[in-house]
C-alpha beads as a LAMMPS data file, in Angstrom:
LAMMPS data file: protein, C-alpha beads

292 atoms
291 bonds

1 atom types
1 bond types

-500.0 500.0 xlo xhi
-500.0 500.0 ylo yhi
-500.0 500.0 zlo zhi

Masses

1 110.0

Atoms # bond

1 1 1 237.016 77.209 -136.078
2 1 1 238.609 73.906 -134.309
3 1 1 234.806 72.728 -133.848
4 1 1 233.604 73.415 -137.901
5 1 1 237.555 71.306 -138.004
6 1 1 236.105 68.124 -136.263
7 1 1 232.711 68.231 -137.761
8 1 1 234.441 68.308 -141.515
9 1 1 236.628 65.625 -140.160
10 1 1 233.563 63.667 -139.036
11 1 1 231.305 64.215 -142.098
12 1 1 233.689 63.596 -145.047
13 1 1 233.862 59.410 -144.006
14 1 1 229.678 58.969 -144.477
15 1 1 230.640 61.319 -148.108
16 1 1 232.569 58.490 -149.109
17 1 1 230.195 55.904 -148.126
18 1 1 227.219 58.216 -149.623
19 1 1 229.278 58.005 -153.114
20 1 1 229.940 54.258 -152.642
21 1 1 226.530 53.730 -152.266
22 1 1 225.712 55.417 -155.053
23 1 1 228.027 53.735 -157.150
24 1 1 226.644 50.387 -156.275
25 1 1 223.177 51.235 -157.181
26 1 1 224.545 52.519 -160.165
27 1 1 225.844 49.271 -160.944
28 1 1 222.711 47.513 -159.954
29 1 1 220.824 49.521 -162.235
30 1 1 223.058 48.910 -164.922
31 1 1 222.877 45.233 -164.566
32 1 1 219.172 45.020 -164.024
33 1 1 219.585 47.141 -167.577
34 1 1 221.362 44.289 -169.166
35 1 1 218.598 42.132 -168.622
36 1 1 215.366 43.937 -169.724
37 1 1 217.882 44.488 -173.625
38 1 1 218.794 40.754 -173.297
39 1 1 214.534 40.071 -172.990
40 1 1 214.213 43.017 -175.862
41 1 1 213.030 45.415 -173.574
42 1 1 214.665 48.120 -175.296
43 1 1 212.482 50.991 -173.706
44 1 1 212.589 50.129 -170.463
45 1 1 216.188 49.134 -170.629
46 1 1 217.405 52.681 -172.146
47 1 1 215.254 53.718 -168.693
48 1 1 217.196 52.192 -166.766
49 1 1 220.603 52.939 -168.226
50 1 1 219.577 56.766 -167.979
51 1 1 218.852 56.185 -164.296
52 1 1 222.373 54.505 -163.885
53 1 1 223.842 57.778 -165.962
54 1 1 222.138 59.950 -163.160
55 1 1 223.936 58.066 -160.614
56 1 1 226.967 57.781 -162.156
57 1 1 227.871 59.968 -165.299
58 1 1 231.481 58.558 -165.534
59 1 1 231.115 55.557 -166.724
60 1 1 231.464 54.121 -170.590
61 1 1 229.282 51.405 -170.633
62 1 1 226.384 52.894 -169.211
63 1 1 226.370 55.154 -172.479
64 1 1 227.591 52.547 -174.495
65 1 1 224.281 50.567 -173.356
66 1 1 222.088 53.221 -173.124
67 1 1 223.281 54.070 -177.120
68 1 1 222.394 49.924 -177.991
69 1 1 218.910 50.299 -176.762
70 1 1 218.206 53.236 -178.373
71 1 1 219.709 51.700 -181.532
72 1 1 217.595 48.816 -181.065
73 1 1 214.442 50.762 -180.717
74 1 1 214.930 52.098 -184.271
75 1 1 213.487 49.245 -186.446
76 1 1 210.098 49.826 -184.440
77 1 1 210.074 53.716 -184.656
78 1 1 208.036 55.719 -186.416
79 1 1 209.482 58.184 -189.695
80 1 1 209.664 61.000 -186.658
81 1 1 210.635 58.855 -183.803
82 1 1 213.775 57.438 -186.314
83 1 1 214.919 61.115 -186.533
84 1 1 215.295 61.735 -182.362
85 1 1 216.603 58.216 -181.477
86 1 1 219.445 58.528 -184.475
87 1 1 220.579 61.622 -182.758
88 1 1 220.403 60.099 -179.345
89 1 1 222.079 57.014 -180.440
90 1 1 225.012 58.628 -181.844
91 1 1 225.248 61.650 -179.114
92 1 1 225.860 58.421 -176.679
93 1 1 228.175 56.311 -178.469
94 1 1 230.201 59.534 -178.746
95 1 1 229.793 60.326 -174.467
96 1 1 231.307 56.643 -174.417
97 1 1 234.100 57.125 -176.777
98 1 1 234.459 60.684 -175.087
99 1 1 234.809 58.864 -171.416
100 1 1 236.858 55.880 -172.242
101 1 1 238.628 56.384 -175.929
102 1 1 239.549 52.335 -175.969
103 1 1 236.249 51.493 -175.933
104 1 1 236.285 49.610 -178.987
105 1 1 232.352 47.960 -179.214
106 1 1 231.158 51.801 -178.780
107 1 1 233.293 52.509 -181.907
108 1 1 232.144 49.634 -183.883
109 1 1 228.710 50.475 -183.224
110 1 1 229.090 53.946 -184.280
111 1 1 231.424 53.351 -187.030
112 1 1 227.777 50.551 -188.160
113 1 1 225.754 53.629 -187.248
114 1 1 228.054 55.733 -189.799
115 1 1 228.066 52.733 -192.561
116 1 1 224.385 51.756 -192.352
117 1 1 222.394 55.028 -191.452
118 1 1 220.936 57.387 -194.493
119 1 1 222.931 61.013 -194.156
120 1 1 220.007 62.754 -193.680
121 1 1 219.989 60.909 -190.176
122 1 1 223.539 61.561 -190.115
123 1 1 225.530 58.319 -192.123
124 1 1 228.479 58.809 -193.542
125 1 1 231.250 56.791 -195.042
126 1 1 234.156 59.098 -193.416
127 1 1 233.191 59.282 -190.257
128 1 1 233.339 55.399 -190.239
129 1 1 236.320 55.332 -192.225
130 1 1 237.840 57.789 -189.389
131 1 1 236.760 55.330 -186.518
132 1 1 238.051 52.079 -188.091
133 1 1 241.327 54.475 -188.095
134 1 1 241.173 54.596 -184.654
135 1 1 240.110 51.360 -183.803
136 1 1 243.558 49.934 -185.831
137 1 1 245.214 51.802 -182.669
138 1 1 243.878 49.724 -180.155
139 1 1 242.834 46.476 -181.819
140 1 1 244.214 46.028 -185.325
141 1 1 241.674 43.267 -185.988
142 1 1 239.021 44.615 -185.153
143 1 1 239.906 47.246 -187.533
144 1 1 240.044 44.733 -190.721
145 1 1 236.857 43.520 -190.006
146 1 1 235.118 47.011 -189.799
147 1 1 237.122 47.650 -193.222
148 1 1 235.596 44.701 -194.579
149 1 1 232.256 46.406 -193.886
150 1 1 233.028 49.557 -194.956
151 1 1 234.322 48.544 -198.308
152 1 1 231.401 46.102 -198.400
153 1 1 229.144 48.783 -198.275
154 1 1 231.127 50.695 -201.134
155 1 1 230.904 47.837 -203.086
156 1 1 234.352 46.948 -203.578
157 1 1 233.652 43.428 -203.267
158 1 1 237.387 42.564 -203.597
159 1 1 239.108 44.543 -201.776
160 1 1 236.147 43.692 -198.876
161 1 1 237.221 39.922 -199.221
162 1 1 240.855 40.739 -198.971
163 1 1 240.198 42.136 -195.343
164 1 1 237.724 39.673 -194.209
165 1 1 240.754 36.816 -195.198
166 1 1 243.440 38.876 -193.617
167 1 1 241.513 38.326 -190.314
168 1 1 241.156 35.196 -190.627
169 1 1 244.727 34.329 -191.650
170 1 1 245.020 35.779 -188.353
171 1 1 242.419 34.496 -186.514
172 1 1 241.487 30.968 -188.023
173 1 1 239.021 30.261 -185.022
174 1 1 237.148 32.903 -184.558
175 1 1 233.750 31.836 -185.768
176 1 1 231.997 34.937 -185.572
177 1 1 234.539 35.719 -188.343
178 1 1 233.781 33.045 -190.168
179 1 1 229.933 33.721 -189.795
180 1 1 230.063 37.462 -190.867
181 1 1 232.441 36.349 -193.867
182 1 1 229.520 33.528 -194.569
183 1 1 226.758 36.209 -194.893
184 1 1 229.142 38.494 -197.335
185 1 1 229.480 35.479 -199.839
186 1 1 225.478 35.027 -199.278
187 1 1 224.877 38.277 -199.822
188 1 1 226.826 38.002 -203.221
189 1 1 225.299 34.596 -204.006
190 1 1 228.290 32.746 -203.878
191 1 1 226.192 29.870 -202.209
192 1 1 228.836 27.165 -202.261
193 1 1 231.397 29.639 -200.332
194 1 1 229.604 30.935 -197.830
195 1 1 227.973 27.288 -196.755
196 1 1 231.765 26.527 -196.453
197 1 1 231.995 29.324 -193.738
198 1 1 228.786 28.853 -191.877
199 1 1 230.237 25.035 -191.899
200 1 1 233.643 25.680 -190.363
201 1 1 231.918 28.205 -188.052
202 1 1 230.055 25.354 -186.277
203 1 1 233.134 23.065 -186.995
204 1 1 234.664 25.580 -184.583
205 1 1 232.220 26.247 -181.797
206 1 1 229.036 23.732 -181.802
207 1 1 227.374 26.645 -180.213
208 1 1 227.460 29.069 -183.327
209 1 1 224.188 29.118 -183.914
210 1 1 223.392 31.564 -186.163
211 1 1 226.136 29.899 -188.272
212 1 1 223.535 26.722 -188.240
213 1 1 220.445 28.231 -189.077
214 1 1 222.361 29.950 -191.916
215 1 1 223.229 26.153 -193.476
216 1 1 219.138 26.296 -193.976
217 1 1 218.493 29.834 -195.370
218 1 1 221.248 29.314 -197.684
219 1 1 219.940 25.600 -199.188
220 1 1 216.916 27.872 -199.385
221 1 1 218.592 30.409 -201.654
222 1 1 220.929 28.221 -203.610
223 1 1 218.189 25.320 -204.401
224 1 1 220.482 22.957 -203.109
225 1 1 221.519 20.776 -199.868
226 1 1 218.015 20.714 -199.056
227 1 1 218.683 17.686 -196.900
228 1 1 221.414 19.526 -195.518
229 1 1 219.653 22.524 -194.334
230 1 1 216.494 20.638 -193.293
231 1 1 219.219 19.113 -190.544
232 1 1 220.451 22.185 -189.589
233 1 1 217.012 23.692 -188.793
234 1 1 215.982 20.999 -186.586
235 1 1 218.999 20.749 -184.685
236 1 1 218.305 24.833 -183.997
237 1 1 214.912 24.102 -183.293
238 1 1 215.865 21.414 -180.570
239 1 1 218.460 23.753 -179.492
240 1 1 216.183 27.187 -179.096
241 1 1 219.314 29.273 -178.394
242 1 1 217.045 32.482 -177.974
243 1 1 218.116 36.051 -178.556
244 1 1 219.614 37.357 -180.606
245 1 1 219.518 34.732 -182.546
246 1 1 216.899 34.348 -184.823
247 1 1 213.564 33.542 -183.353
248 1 1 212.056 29.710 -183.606
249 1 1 209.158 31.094 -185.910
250 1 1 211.520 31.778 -188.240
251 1 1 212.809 28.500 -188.218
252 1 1 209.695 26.416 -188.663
253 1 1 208.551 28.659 -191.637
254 1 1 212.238 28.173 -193.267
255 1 1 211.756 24.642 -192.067
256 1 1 208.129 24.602 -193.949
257 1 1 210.016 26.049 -196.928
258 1 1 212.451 23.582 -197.599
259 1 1 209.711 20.648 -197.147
260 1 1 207.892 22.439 -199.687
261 1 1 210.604 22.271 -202.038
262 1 1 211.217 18.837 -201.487
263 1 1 207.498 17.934 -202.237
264 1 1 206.609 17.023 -198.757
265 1 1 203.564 19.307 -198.193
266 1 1 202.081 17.462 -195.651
267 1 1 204.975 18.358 -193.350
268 1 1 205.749 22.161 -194.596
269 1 1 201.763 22.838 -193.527
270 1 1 202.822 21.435 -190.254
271 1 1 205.600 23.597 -190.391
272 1 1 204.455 26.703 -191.517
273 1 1 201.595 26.379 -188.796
274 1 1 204.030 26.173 -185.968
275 1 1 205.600 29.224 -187.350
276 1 1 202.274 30.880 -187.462
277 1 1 201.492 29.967 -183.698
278 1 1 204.368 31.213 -182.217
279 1 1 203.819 34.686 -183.943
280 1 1 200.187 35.150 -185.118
281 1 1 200.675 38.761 -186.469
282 1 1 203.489 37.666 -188.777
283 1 1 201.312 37.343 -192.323
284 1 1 204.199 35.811 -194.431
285 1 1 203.391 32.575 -192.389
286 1 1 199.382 33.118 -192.629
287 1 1 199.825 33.149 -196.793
288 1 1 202.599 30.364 -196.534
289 1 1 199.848 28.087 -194.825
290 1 1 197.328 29.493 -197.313
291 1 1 199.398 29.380 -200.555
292 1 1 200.427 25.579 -199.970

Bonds

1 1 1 2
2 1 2 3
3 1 3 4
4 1 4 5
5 1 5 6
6 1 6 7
7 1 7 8
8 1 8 9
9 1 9 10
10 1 10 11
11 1 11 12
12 1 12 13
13 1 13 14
14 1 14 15
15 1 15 16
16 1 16 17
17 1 17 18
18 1 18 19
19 1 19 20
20 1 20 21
21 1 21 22
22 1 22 23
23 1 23 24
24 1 24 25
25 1 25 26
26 1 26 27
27 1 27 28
28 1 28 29
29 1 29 30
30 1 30 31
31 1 31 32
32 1 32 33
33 1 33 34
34 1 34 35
35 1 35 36
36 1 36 37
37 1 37 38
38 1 38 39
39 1 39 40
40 1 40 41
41 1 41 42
42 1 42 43
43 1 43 44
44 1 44 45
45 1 45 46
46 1 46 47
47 1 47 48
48 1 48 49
49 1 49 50
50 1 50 51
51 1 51 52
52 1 52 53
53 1 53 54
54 1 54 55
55 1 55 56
56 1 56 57
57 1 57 58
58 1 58 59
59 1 59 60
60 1 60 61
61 1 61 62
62 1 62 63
63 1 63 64
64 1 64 65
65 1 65 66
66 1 66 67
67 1 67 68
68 1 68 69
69 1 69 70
70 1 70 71
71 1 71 72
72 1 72 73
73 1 73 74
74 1 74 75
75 1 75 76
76 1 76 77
77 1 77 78
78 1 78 79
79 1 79 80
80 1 80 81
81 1 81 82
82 1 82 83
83 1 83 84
84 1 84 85
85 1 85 86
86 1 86 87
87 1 87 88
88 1 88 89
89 1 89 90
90 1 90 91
91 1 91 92
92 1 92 93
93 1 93 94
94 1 94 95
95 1 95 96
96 1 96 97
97 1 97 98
98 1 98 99
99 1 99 100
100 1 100 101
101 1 101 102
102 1 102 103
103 1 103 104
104 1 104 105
105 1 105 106
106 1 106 107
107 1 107 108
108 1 108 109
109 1 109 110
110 1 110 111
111 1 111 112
112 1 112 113
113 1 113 114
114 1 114 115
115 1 115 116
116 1 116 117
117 1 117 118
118 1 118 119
119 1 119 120
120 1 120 121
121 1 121 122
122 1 122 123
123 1 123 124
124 1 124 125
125 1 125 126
126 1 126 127
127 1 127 128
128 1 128 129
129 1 129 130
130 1 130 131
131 1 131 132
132 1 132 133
133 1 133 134
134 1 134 135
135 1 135 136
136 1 136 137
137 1 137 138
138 1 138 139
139 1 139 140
140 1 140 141
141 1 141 142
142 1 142 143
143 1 143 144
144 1 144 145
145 1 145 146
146 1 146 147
147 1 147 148
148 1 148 149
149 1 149 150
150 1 150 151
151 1 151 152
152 1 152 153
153 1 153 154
154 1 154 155
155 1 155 156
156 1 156 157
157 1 157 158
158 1 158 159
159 1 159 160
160 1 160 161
161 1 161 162
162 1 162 163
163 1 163 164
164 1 164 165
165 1 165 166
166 1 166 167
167 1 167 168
168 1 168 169
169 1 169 170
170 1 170 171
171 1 171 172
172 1 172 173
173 1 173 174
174 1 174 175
175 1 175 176
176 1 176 177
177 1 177 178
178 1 178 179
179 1 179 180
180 1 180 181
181 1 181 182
182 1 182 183
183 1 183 184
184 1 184 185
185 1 185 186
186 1 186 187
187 1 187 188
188 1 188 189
189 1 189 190
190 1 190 191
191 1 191 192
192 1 192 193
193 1 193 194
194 1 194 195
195 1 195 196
196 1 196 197
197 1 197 198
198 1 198 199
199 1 199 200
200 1 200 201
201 1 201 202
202 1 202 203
203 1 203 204
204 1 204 205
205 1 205 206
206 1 206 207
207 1 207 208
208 1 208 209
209 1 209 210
210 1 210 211
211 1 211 212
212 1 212 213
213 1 213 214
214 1 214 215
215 1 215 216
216 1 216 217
217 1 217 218
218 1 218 219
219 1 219 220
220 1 220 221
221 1 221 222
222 1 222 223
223 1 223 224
224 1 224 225
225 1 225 226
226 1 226 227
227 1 227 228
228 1 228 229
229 1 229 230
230 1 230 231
231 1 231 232
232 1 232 233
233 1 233 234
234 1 234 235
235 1 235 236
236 1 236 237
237 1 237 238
238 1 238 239
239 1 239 240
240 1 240 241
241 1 241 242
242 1 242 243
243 1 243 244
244 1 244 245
245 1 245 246
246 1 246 247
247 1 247 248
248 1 248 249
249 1 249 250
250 1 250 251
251 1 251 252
252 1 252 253
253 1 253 254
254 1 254 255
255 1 255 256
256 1 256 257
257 1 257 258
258 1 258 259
259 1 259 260
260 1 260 261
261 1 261 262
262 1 262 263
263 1 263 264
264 1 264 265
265 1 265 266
266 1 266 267
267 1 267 268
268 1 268 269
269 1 269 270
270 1 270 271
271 1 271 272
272 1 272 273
273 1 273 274
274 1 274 275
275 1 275 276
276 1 276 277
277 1 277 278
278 1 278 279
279 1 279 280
280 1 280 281
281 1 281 282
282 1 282 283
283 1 283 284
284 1 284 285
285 1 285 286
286 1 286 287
287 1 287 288
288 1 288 289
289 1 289 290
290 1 290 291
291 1 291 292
């Protein structure tokens, strides 16, 4: 009995450096993770998470993550694919929420889920209304911002504006704020407001720079500032901030576009071919080149 004693005694140190180790690789894994979604790598990323999970089933993020690739992989799937990744991305938002109940991003991204998502694949306006509930325990902001969305979505236009200005009465230099508040107004074609947002965005943080290339789509829409927007698209272009951001082919064919509408064809062909270049199997920029 005093010998099994000492051997216990002896083993349980190298336990704790077995689970140690494991915990590093765990975090290696999760990190090398990271970088195959930040390269849009979403399979081999949601891989890699599950391989970290194995290691280490404790922790948040790794479900958090492993739920953002799988929700990335959805614009790609097929009709049948769509109906096992929905289930997959919501069953690990959840696991996160489940582990770690302040983990606000995994509740944002499953309260989107709820807001976004057709209820046959399991949206619903409730269940987001229930997490925006809970986020307004932990972050109240974050909360007015989701209920923005939400009522957004319900089209209650006004009582969506009222929440995206409460944050910003709050938070005046958040661009991020001012960039999601930019795209509402766009998406209600009140041009002249939400060029004022995307403006104070970069006004903010010369980095914003999906707030810039927004300047250009929205001349684009409105028919005006075409000067204005031209600007802002080459500055992106110069600045190639890279995911997930909107890709440079998009930018030279919304480039092309606003030469076009300016009369200068010569330069909106030389646009539009870029465009077509760097992304050969995107046909809107094959029949802009053709169409000019």
């Amino acid at each position: 009995m005093k010998k099994l004693y000492v051997i216990i005694i002896m083993i349980i140190p190298f336990l704790g450096i077995a689970q140690d180790s494991q915990l590093d690789q765990g975090t290696e894994l999760f990190e090398s993770g990271k970088s195959e979604f930040k390269h849009e790598h979403y399979d081999e990323a949601s891989n890699i998470f599950e391989n970290a999970i194995e290691l280490n089933s404790s922790n948040s993020d790794y479900y958090l993550w492993l739920g953002k690739s799988y929700h990335a992989m959805l614009d790609e799937a097929s009709f049948f694919e769509k109906g096992i990744l929905s289930g997959k991305v919501m069953d690990n938002y959840k696991k996160a929420i489940k582990i770690e109940p302040a983990n606000i991003e995994a509740r944002i991204l499953l309260a989107n889920y709820y807001i976004y998502a057709p209820s046959i694949a399991g949206g619903s306006t409730k269940k987001a209304k229930e997490q925006a509930e809970e986020i307004k325990k932990y972050d109240p902001n974050k909360a007015l911002m989701l209920w923005a969305t939400i009522y957004s979505r319900e089209e209650k236009y006004d009582l969506a504006i009222g929440e995206y200005k409460k944050y910003l009465e709050l938070n005046p230099t958040d661009p991020d704020a001012h960039y999601q508040f930019g795209m509402y107004y766009q998406r209600l074609e009140k041009f002249d407001d939400a060029t004022a947002m995307f403006e104070k965005a970069i006004l903010i943080d010369d980095k914003a720079y999906k707030s810039l290339y927004q300047i250009g789509r929205t001349a684009i829409f409105s028919g005006e500032n075409f000067d204005r927007g031209i600007d802002c698209f080459q500055e992106y272009i110069k600045a190639d901030p890279g995911s997930p951001n909107p890709g440079l082919d998009s930018a030279h064919w919304r480039l092309g576009m606003l030469y076009e509408k300016k009369g200068k064809t010569k330069l909106a062909r030389k646009e539009y071919r870029i465009a077509a270049e760097l992304n050969p199997d995107e046909e809107k920029y094959k029949e802009a080149l053709e169409n000019i």
